[in-house]
DRENGUFI-6192 format. One record per residue (C-alpha): residue in three letters; z, x, y. Coordinates in steps of 0.1 Angstrom, whole numbers, padded with zeros to 4 digits, always signed. Example, Ala and Ser with C-alpha at 12.3 -4.5 7.8 and 13.67 -1.06 7.14 Angstrom:
2
ALA+0078+0123-0045 SER+0071+0137-0011 
***
This chain:
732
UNK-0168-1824-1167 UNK-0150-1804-1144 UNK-0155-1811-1107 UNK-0154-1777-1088 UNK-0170-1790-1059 UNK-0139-1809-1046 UNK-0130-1814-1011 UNK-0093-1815-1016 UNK-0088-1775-1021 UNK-0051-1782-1030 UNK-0064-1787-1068 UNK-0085-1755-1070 UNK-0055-1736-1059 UNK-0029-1751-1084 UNK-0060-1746-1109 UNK-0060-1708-1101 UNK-0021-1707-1097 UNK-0019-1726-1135 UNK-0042-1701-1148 UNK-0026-1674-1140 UNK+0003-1689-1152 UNK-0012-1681-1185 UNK-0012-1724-1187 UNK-0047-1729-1211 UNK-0053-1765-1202 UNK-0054-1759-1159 UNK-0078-1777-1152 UNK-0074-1816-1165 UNK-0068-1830-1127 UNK-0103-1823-1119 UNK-0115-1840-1148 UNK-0145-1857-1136 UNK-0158-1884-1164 UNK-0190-1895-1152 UNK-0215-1870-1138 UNK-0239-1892-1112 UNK-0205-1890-1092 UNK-0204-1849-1086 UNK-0217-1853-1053 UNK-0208-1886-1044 UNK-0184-1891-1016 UNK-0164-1924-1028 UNK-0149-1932-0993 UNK-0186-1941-0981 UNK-0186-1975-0972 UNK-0226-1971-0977 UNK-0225-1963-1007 UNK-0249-1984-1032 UNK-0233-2011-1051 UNK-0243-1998-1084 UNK-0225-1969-1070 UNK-0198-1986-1062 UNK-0193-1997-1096 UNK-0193-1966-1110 UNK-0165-1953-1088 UNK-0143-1981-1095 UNK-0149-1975-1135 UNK-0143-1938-1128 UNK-0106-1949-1114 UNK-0100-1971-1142 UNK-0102-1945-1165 UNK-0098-1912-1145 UNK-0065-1914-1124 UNK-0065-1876-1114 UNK-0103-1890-1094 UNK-0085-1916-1075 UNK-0057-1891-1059 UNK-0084-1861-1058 UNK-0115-1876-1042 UNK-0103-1915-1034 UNK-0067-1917-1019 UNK-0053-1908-0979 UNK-0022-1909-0972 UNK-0012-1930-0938 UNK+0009-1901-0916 UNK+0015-1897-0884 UNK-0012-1920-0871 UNK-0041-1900-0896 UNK-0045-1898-0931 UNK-0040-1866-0952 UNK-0053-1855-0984 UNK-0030-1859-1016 UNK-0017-1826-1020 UNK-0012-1812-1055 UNK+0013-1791-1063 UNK+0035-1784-1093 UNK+0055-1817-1088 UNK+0031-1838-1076 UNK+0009-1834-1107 UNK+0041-1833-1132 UNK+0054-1867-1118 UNK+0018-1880-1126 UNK+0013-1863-1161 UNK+0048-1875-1171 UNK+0043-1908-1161 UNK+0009-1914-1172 UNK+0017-1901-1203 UNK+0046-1928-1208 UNK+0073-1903-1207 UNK+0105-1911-1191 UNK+0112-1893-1159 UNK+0137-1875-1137 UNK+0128-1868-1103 UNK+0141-1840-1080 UNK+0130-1824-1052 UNK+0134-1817-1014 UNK+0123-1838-0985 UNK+0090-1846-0974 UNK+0076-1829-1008 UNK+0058-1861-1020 UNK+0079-1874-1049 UNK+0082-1907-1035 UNK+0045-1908-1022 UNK+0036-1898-1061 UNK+0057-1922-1077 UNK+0036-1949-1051 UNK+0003-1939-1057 UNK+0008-1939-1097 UNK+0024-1978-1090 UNK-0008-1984-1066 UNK-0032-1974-1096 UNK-0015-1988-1125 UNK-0015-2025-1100 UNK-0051-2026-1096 UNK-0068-2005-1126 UNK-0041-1986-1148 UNK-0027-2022-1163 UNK-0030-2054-1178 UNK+0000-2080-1177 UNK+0025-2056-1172 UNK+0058-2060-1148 UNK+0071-2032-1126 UNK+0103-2029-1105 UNK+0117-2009-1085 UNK+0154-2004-1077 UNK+0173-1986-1049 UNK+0201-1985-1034 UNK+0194-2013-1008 UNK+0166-2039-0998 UNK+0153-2022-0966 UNK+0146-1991-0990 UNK+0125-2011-1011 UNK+0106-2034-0984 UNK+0099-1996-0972 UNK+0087-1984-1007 UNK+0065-2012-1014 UNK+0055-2009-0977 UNK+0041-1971-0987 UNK+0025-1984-1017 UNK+0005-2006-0992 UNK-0003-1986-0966 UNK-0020-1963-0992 UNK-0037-1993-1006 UNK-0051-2000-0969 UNK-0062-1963-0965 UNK-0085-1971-0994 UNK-0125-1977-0990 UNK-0128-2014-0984 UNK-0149-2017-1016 UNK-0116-2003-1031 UNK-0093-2031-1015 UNK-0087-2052-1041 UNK-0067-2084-1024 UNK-0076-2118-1035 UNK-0066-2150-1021 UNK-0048-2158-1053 UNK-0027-2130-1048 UNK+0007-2130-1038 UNK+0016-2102-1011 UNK+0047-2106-0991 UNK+0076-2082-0983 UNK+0089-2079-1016 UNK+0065-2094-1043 UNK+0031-2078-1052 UNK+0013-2100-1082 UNK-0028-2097-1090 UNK-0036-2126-1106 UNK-0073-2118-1121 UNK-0101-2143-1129 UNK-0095-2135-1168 UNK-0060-2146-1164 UNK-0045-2116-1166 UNK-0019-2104-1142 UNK+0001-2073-1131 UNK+0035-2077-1109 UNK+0054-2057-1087 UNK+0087-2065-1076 UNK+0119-2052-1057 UNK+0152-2056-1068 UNK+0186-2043-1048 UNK+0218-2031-1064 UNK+0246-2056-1073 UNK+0276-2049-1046 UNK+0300-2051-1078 UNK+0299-2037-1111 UNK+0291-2072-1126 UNK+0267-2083-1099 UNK+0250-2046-1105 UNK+0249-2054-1144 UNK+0230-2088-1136 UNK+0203-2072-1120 UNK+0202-2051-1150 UNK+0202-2081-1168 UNK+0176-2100-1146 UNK+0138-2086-1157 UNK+0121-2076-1191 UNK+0100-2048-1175 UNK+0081-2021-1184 UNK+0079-2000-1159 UNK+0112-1993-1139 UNK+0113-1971-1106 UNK+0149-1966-1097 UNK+0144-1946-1063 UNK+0176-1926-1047 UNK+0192-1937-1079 UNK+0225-1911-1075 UNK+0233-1933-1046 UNK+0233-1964-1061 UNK+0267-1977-1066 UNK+0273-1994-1103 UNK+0241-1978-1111 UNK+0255-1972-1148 UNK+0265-2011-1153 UNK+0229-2019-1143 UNK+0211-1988-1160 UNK+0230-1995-1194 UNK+0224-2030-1189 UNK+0186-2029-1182 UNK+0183-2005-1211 UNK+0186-2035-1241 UNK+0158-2056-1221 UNK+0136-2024-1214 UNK+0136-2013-1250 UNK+0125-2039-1267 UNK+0092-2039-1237 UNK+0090-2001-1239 UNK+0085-2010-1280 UNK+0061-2038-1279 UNK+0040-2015-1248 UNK+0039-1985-1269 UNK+0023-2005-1302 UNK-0010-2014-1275 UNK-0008-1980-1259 UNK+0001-2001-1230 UNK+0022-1982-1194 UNK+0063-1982-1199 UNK+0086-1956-1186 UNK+0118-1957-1170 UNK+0114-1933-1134 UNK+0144-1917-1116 UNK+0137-1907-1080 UNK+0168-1887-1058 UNK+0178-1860-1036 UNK+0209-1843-1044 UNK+0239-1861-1045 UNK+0279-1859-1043 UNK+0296-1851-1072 UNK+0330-1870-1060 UNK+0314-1902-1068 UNK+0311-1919-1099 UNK+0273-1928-1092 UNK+0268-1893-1082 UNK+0287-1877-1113 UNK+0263-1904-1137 UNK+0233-1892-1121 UNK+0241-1853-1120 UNK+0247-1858-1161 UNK+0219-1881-1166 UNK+0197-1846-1154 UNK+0219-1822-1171 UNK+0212-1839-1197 UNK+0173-1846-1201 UNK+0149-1823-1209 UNK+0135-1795-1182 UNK+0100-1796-1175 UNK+0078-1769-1178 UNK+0039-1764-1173 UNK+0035-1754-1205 UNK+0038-1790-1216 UNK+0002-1793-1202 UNK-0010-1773-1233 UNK+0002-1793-1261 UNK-0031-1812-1266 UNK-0057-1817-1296 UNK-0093-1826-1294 UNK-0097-1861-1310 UNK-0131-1869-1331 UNK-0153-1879-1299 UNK-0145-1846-1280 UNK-0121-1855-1257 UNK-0089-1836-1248 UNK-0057-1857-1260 UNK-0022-1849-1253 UNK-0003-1841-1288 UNK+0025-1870-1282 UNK+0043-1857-1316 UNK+0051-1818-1297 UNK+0057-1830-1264 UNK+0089-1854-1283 UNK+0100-1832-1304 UNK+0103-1805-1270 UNK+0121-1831-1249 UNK+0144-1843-1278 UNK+0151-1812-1291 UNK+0161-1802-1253 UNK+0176-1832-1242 UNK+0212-1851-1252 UNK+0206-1884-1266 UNK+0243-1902-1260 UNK+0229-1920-1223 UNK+0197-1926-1238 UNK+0197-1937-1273 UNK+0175-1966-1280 UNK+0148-1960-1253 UNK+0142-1925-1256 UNK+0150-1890-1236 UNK+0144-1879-1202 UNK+0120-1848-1190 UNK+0137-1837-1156 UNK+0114-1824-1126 UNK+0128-1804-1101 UNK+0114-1779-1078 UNK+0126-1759-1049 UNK+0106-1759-1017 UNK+0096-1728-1022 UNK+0079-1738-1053 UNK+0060-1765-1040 UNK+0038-1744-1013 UNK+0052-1758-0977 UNK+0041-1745-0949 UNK+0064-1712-0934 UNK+0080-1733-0910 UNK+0091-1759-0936 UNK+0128-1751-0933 UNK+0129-1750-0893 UNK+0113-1785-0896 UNK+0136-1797-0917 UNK+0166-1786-0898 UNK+0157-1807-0868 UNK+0157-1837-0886 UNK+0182-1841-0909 UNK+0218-1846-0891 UNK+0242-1821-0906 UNK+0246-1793-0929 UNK+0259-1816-0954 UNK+0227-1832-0955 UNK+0204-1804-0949 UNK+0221-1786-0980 UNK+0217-1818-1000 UNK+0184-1830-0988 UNK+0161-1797-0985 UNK+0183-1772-1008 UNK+0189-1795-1028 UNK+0227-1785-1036 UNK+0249-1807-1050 UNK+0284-1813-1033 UNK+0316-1829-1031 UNK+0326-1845-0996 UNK+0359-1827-1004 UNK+0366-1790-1006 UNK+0388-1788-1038 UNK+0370-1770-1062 UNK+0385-1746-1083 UNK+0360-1720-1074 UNK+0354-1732-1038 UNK+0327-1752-1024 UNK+0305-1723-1010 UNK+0305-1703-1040 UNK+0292-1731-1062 UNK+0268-1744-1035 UNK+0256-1708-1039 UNK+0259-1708-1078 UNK+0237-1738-1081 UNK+0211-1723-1061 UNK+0203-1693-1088 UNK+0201-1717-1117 UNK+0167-1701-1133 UNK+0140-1720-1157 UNK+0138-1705-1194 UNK+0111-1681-1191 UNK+0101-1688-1227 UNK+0111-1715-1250 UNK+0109-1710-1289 UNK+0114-1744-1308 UNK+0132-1735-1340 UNK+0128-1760-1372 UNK+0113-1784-1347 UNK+0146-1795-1339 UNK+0161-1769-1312 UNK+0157-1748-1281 UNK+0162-1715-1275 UNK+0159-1709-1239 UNK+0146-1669-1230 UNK+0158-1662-1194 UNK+0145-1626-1202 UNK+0103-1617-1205 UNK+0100-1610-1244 UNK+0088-1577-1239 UNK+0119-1565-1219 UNK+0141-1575-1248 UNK+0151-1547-1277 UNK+0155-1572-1305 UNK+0170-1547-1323 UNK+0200-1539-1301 UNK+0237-1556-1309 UNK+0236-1585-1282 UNK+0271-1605-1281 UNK+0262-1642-1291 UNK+0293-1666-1281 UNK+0293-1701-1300 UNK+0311-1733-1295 UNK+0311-1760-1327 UNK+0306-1792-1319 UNK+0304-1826-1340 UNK+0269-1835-1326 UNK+0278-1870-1326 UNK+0258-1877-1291 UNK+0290-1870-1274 UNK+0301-1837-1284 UNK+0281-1804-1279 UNK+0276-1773-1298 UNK+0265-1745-1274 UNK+0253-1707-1284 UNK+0253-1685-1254 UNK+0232-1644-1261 UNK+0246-1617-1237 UNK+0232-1584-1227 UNK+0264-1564-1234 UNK+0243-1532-1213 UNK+0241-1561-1180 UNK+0261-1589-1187 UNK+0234-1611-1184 UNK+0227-1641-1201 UNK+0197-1636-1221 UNK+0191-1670-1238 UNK+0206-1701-1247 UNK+0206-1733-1271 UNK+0227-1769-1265 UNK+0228-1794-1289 UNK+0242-1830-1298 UNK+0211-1838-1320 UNK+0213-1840-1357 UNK+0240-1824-1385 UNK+0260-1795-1380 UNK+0247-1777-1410 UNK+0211-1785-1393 UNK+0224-1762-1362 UNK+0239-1737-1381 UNK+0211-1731-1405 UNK+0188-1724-1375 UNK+0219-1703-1358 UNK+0217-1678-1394 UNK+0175-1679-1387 UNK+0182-1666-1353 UNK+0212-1640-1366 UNK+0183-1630-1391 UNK+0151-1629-1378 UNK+0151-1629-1341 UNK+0188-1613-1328 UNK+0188-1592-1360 UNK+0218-1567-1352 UNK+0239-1593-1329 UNK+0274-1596-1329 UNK+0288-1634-1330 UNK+0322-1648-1318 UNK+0325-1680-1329 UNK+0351-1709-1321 UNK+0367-1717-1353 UNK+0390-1749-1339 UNK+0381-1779-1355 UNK+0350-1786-1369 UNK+0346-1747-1365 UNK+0365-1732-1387 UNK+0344-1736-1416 UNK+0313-1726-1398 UNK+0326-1692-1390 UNK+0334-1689-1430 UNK+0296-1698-1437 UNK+0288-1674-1414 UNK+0312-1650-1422 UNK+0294-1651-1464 UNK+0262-1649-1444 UNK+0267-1616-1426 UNK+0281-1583-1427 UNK+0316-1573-1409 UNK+0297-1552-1383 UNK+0282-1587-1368 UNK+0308-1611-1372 UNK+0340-1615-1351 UNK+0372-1614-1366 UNK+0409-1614-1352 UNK+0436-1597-1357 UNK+0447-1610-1392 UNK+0408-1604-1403 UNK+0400-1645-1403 UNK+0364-1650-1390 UNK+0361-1664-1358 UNK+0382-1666-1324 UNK+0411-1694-1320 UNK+0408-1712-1284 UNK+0450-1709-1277 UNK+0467-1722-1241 UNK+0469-1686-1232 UNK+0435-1675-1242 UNK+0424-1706-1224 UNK+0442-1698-1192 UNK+0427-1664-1192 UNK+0392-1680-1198 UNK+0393-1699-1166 UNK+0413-1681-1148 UNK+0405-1643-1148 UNK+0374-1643-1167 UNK+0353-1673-1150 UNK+0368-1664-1113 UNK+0353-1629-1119 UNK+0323-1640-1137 UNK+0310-1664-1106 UNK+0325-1640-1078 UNK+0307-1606-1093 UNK+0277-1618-1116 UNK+0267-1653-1109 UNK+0234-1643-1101 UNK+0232-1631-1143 UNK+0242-1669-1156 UNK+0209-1684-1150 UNK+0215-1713-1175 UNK+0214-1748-1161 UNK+0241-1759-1184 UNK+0263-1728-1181 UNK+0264-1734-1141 UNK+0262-1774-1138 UNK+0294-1773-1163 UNK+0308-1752-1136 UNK+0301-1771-1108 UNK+0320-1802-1125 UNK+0351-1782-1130 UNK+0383-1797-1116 UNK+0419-1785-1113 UNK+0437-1814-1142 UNK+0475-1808-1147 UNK+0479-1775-1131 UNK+0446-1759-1147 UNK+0411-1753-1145 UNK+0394-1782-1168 UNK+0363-1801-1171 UNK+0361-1840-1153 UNK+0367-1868-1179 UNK+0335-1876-1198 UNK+0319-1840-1186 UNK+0314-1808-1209 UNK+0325-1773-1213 UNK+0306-1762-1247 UNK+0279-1737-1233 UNK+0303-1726-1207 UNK+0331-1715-1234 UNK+0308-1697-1254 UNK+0297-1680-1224 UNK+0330-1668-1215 UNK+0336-1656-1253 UNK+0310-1631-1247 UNK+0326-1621-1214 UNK+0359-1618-1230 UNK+0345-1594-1260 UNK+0329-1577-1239 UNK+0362-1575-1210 UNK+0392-1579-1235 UNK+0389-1580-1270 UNK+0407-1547-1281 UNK+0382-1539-1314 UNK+0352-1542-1303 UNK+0344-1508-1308 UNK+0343-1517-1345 UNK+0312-1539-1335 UNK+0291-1525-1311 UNK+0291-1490-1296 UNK+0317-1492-1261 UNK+0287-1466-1246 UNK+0267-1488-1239 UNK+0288-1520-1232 UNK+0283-1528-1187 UNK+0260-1491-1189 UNK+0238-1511-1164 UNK+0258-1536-1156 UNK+0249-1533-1115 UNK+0214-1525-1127 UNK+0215-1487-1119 UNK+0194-1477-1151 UNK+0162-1483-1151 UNK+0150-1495-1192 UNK+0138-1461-1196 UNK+0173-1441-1188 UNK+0189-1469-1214 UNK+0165-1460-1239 UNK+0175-1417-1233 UNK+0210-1424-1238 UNK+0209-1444-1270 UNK+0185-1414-1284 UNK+0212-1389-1270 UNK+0238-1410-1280 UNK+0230-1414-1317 UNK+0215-1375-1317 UNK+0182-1384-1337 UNK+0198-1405-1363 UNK+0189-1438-1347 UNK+0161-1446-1372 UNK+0186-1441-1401 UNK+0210-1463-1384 UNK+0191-1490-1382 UNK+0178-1488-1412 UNK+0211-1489-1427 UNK+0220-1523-1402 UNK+0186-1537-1412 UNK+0195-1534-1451 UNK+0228-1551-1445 UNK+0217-1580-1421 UNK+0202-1596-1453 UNK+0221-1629-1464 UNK+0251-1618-1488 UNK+0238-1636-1516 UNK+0266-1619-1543 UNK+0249-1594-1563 UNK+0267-1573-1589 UNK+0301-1575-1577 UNK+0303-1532-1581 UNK+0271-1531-1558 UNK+0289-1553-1531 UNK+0322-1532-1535 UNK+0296-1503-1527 UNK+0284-1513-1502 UNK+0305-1528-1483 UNK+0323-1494-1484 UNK+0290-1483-1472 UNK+0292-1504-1443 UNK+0326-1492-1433 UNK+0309-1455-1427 UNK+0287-1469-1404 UNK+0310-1462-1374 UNK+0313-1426-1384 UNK+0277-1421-1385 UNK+0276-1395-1359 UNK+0299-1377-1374 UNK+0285-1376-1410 UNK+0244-1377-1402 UNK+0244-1363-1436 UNK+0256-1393-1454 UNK+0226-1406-1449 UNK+0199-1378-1459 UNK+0195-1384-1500 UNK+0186-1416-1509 UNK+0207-1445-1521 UNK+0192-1457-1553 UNK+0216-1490-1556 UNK+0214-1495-1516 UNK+0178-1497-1520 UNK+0179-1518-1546 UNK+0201-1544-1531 UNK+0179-1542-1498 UNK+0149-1553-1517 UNK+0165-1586-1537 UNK+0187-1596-1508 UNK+0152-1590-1485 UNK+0129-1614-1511 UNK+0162-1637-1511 UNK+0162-1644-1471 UNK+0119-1646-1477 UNK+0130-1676-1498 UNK+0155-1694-1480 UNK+0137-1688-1449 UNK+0107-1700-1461 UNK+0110-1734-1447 UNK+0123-1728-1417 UNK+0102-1728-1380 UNK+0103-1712-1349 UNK+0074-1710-1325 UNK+0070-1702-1290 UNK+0061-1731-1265 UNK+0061-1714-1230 UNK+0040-1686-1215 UNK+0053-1657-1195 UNK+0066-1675-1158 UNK+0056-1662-1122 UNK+0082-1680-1104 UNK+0081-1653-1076 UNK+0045-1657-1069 UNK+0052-1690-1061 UNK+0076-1679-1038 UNK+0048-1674-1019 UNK+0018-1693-1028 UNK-0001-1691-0994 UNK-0038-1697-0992 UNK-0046-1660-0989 UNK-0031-1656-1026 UNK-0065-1666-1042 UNK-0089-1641-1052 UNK-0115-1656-1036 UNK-0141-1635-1054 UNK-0133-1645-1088 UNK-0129-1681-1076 UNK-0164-1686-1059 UNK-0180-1672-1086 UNK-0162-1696-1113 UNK-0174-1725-1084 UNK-0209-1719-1085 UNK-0210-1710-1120 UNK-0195-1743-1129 UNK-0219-1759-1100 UNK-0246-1747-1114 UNK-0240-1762-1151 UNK-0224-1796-1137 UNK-0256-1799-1115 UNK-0284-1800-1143 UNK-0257-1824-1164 UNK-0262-1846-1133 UNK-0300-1849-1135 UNK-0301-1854-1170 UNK-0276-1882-1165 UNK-0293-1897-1136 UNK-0325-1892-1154 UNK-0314-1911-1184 UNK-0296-1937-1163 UNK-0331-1946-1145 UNK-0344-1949-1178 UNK-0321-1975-1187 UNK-0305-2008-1166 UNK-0281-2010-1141 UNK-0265-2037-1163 UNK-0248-2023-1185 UNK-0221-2012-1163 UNK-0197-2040-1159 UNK-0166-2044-1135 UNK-0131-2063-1127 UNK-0126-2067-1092 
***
């Protein structure tokens, strides 16, 4: 049942806000399990004990009840509402699905008070023998957070207050000891002062559930992380097998990349898995009717999105991280702020949530990539392809032509959990990035067969430059057998494939990346593209990555700048027309779309015809029909001039076309790519006020849903007369 009638408004809005989202499941927070509560008020002290029972039943199995109907928060000398917004309710979904979470947001947004409620529930109804901790960065932190996670308890009903003289309940010990013998515990730890003493308390508790709050400003946080990781494990394994709570929770503001801790922590969520809404809609409907969440597609999106080399044996991260302006604060948010935090520094840090370096010698100056990290945009859509990778849109579908040559740069990696490989899709009309995947998961061959399906059935006239150092020289050969000249980069001396040389380097970073961030950073939008920015360092006289940090998505990123910039044939790739023809967005899609039709004087249909029929896999027919038509290709640039070429049919083209096009059927036929995200309104949550909700449609869905939840009500409470109190039973 769905319970409309909610006092706490903040859940109808984010209902309306997900729905229009396009998110499908919007409305599992005001899930509402047992009927004879719809109009019950559970902070009524009144209330009949059979009542009573019921409510406390309804928490034990309904957490999105207790922060709805049942919880205050202590503030100011009242007690609010919990409010949900997007990361409220994603901290509570991740954790209460056992997923392990990254935790970013600005002040006084409620991460912390989220990550305490969900400890306050899983204490008292959520758990059974099960040890938390939580870690920070010193022990007056903690007193304060397992302070907060008892003020809430006291802001409960009374009923609802469930401290028992065998209890223990000090400053930094919580334990319910129940009168089945079961037990729950909550504990506080501090960071070790040394590296060792930090890998001690790493070493010191087998728990399940870990809380690590302000963790980029714990010092040896890696010694103790890596250390607690063996113990945790080994729990996390043994909780999963009774569908018992274990996750590992990461709480911070932004930190300073000059520190080691705050270098570990900025990579630890580079690194995990983004969260997105459309999570909420991988579900399935088990045998009794009830809405599960699909555990197999929410791993194989964070594991196909996340690196596993910090991570291995206990599973990937899911970041969270909003802006304020995501989060629905009041218009004077930023003004409040600014009185109470005591400098820039920390206002930057704390509210915009920039990360920074307490000393000004970055390569690209401090300012511009305070500014840079700021435009870092979520994927608008996400298509998992074979299950195993993402490819991040940053463009709506429907405003990408498919069929036009975009410039895809790629950078080979071993994908040994340490090593990346990176492929980076320009707009060679805007510059823009236009979608992304990052990998260090499974084989090489694995990445480049779902490279070829995106060359052949998504990208389908793309142009590739690919790295051929290393492990990527044979790549760009399989490649290179795999496509036709017109779509694969080659040098000088016709080898497939672009060398990464000292000077080519220097002219990478140098002129290329300087002008890239000064004139078009706000076209990067990747995460990993920028954050490999930001961690850039001058190293021996040059521009060059920290030890231990990355540069794969950014080099492949700046190949498609430098085709685009400075390779001297690419007009025997792509058209030079139409390379930067909007690149300061002057055209509207409609101009673009007039000067390709003038531009290829009516032919344009024949043209791509003739690409189409030579994007198949070359899978060697007759070696006098691959002579032909190869030579075939090489008229393509001359197209314009010789529309005629193409006006009587090719018997032996057409031929080819159809074996090579029932080839690709078969060696594609395996291979999987479906969409996971729906189209994003981030600007309308620029400004999600109030007034944003059509109030119309809303009250009518209310009493509509009213309406049907009320006579499920009397047919409960009917039935329930009928039967005896009983049969409920309780644990307080």
């Amino acid at each position: 049942m769905i319970q409309y009638n909610t006092s706490n408004k903040s859940f109808l809005k984010l209902h309306y806000v997900l729905k229009k989202m396009g998110i499908k499941n919007n409305t599992f927070f005001l899930e509402l399990k047992n009927p004879l509560l719809l109009n019950i008020n559970p902070r009524d002290e009144n209330l009949p004990f059979e009542i009573k029972i019921l409510v406390n039943q309804e928490i034990q199995q309904n957490i999105w009840y207790f922060v709805r109907e049942v919880v205050r928060i202590p503030t100011g000398g009242s007690e609010i509402q919990f409010k949900a917004h997007k990361l409220s309710i994603a901290v509570l979904w991740c954790l209460l699905n056992n997923l392990n979470t990254i935790i970013q947001g600005p002040r006084q947004c409620g991460k912390t008070t989220g990550v305490a409620i969900f400890y306050l529930w899983l204490f008292y109804w959520g758990a059974k023998n099960t040890q938390m901790a939580l870690y920070s960065i010193s022990e007056e932190l903690l007193k304060t957070n397992i302070s907060r996670i008892k003020d809430i308890r006291s802001a409960l009903p009374k009923y609802l207050q469930l401290v028992s003289k065998m209890d223990q309940d000090n400053a930094s010990l919580m334990r319910i000891n129940r009168a089945d013998g079961t037990f729950n515990v909550i504990r506080i730890k501090a960071s070790g002062k040394s590296e060792e003493a930090a890998r001690n308390v790493g070493r010191g508790h087998s728990t399940a559930c870990q809380w690590y709050d302000e963790f980029a400003f714990i010092e040896h946080v890696q010694a103790q992380f890596e250390t607690a990781v063996f113990a945790y494990s080994s729990v996390a394994r043994e909780a999963a097998k009774h569908n018992a709570p274990h996750h590992i929770c990461l709480s911070t503001t932004a930190g300073f990349l000059d520190t080691e801790h705050g270098q570990w922590a900025y990579s630890m969520i580079q690194d995990a898995a983004p969260f997105n809404e459309t999570l909420y809609d991988m579900i399935y409907v088990d045998k009794d009717k009830n809405v599960k969440t699909d555990e197999k597609k929410v791993w194989n999106y964070i594991k196909s999105s996340s690196s596993g080399a910090k991570t291995s044996g206990m599973g990937a991260f899911v970041s969270i991280e909003y802006m304020y302006y995501d989060l629905d604060v009041n218009e004077n948010y930023l003004e409040e702020m600014r009185s109470l935090v005591k400098s820039e520094d920390a206002f930057r840090r704390e509210v915009l949530m920039e990360w920074r370096s307490t000393s000004s010698d970055h390569p690209l100056g401090q300012e511009r990539v305070a500014q840079l990290q700021k435009l870092i945009k979520k994927p608008i859509h996400i298509t998992l392809i074979d299950n195993l990778y993402a490819l991040n849109f940053y463009k709506d579908l429907n405003d990408i032509d498919f069929d036009f040559p975009y410039i895809c740069g790629m950078d080979i990696g071993s994908n040994t959990g340490s090593d990346f490989s990176a492929l980076v899709i320009v707009d060679p009309r805007t510059f823009e990035v236009v979608a992304t995947i990052r990998t260090n998961h499974h084989t090489t061959p694995k990445f480049v067969r779902a490279v070829k399906y995106i060359l052949h059935n998504i990208f389908i006239n793309s142009v590739i430059i690919v790295e051929r150092n290393g492990v990527g020289g044979p790549i760009a050969q399989m490649l290179d057998a795999d496509l036709p000249p017109s779509r694969m980069y080659r040098d000088e001396r016709e080898i497939p494939g672009i060398a990464l040389t000292r000077p080519l380097r220097d002219l990478l970073f140098n002129e290329i990346l300087k002008a890239s961030v000064m004139e078009e950073m706000y076209k990067i939008h990747d995460k990993h593209i920028i954050s490999e920015i930001v961690t850039l360092k001058m190293k021996n006289g040059r521009i060059d990555h920290e030890d231990g940090k990355h540069d794969d998505t950014l080099i492949s990123y700046l190949y498609c700048k430098w085709f685009l910039s400075f390779c001297p044939t690419r007009s025997k790739y792509i058209d030079p027309i139409f390379i930067g023809v909007n690149r300061n967005n002057m055209m509207s899609k409609e101009q673009i779309n007039d000067l390709m039709k003038d531009t290829l004087e009516g032919y344009k249909e024949e043209i791509i015809k003739f690409a189409k029929g030579n994007r198949m896999p070359k899978f060697k027919p007759m070696e006098d029909s691959f002579e032909k038509i190869r030579k075939q290709e090489e008229y393509l640039k001359d197209t314009l001039r010789n529309p005629g070429y193409y006006n009587s049919p090719d018997t032996l083209m057409q031929k080819w076309y159809k074996e090579a096009e029932e080839r690709e059927r078969k060696e594609y036929a395996n291979v999987s790519a479906y969409d996971i995200t729906n189209e994003s309104l981030e600007d309308y949550y620029k400004d999600s006020s109030e007034d944003k909700i059509d109030t119309e449609e809303l009250n009518k869905n209310l009493q509509r849903d009213e309406e049907i939840n009320r006579k499920r009500s009397d047919l409960f409470k009917a039935s329930f007369k009928a039967g005896s109190s009983n049969s409920f039973s309780h644990d307080f």
